[in-house]
N, C-alpha and C positions, 0 to 999 in steps of 0.2 A: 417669578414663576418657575416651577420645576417640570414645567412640559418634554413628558417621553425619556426623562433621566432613568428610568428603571433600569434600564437594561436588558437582556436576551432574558425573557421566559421561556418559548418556546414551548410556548401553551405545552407543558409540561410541569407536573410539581418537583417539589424543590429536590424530592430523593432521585428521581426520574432523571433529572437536569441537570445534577452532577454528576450519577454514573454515565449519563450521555456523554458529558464533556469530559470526565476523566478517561474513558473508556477512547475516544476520538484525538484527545492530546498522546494516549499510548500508542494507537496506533500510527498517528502521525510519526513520531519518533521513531519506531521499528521503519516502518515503510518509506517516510520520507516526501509521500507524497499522498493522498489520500481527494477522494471526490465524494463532496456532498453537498449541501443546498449552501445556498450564499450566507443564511442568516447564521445556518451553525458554525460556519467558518469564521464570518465575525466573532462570532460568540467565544470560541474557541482559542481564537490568535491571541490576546493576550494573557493567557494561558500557559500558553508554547511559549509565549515568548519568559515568561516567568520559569519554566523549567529549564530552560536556556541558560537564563542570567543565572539558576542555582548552578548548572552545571559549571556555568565559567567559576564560579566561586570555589568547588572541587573541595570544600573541607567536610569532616565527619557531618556537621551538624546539617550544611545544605542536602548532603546526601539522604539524610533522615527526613528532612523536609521531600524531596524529593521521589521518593520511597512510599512513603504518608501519601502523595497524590498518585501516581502512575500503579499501574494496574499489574504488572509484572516485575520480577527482578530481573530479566533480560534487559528490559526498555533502560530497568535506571543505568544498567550497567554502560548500555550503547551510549543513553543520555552523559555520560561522563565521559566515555571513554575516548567516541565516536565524534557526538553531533558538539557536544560545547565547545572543543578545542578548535574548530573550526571556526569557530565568532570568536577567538580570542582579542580581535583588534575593532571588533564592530561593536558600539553601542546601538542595542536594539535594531527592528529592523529585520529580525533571523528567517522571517514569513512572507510569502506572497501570495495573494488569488488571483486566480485566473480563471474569471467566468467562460464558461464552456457552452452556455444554452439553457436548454428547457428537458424539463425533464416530459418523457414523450406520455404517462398516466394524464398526472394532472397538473402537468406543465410550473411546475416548478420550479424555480430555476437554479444550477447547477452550477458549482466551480469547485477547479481543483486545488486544493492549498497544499503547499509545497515548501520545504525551506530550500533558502538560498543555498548555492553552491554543493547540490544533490546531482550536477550534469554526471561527474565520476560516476555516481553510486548507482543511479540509472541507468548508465550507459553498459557497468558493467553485467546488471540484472537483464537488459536487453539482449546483448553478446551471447549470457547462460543460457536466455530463455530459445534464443535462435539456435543454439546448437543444440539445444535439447528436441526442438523439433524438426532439424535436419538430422538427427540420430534417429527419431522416431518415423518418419520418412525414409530414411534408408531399410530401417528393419521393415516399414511395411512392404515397402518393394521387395525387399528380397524373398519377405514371406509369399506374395502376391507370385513371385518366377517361379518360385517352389510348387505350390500352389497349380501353377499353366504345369508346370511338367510333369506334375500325378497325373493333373486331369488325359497331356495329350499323352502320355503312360496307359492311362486306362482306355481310351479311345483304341491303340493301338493293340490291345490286348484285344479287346471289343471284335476288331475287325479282323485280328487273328481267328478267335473262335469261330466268326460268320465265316469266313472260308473254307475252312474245314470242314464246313459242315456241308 
């Protein structure tokens, strides 16, 4: 019996369901880390992990294979340059999920898939993102002081004229 061998439709047709999955393997690659419902993540992982293995392979012809699938020329480049040489000693394996919940519409349920050994590449996107909003926190404050000392500028001006008068 070949009960449920199909595989991920995703009650989607067939042109639908592979720009979905090519479209999710690219940006997995770029970002490194990506959340969406559990079934597409299955669907998905070996996938990524086939972009993977072209990448460990690094000759013209993977690279073409590689190209043909991924949605960008940034990704394939990252995919070669970046993410494969990092699994160079690992057979398969390059993916993980990590269910996170329910999605709060219609409770869906959620994980984030991630490849291995992204703590660097996170870490340092966390670092940019935090100084970027203590940069932007700084300039609100100082706009916000600028800001108090027109206001009590003009107060004082205000209270100038009423006496004079």
């Amino acid at each position: 019996m070949r009960h449920r061998v199909g595989g991920f439709k995703l009650q989607r047709n067939t042109s639908h369901r592979r720009a979905l999955l090519r479209n999710l393997v690219t940006s997995l690659i770029m970002e490194e880390r990506i959340e969406t419902t559990i079934t597409k993540a299955k669907a998905m992982r070996p996938l990524v992990e086939k972009m993977i293995t072209l990448g460990k392979r690094g000759d013209l012809s993977a690279r073409r294979q590689a190209s043909a699938y991924l949605m960008t020329r940034e990704s394939v480049v990252r995919l070669f340059d970046t993410v494969a040489p990092r699994f160079g000693d690992r057979n398969g394996g390059y993916s993980r999920i990590v269910r996170t919940g329910f999605r709060q519409g219609d409770g869906g349920e959620k994980a984030f898939i991630e490849l291995l050994g992204n703590e660097k590449f996170l870490e340092k996107k966390r670092k940019k993102s935090a100084e970027a909003r203590t940069k932007r926190a700084e300039e609100t404050r100082k706009q916000l002081e600028a800001d108090q000392k027109a206001i009590e500028a003009e107060a004082e001006k205000v209270k100038g004229d009423k006496e004079e008068k």
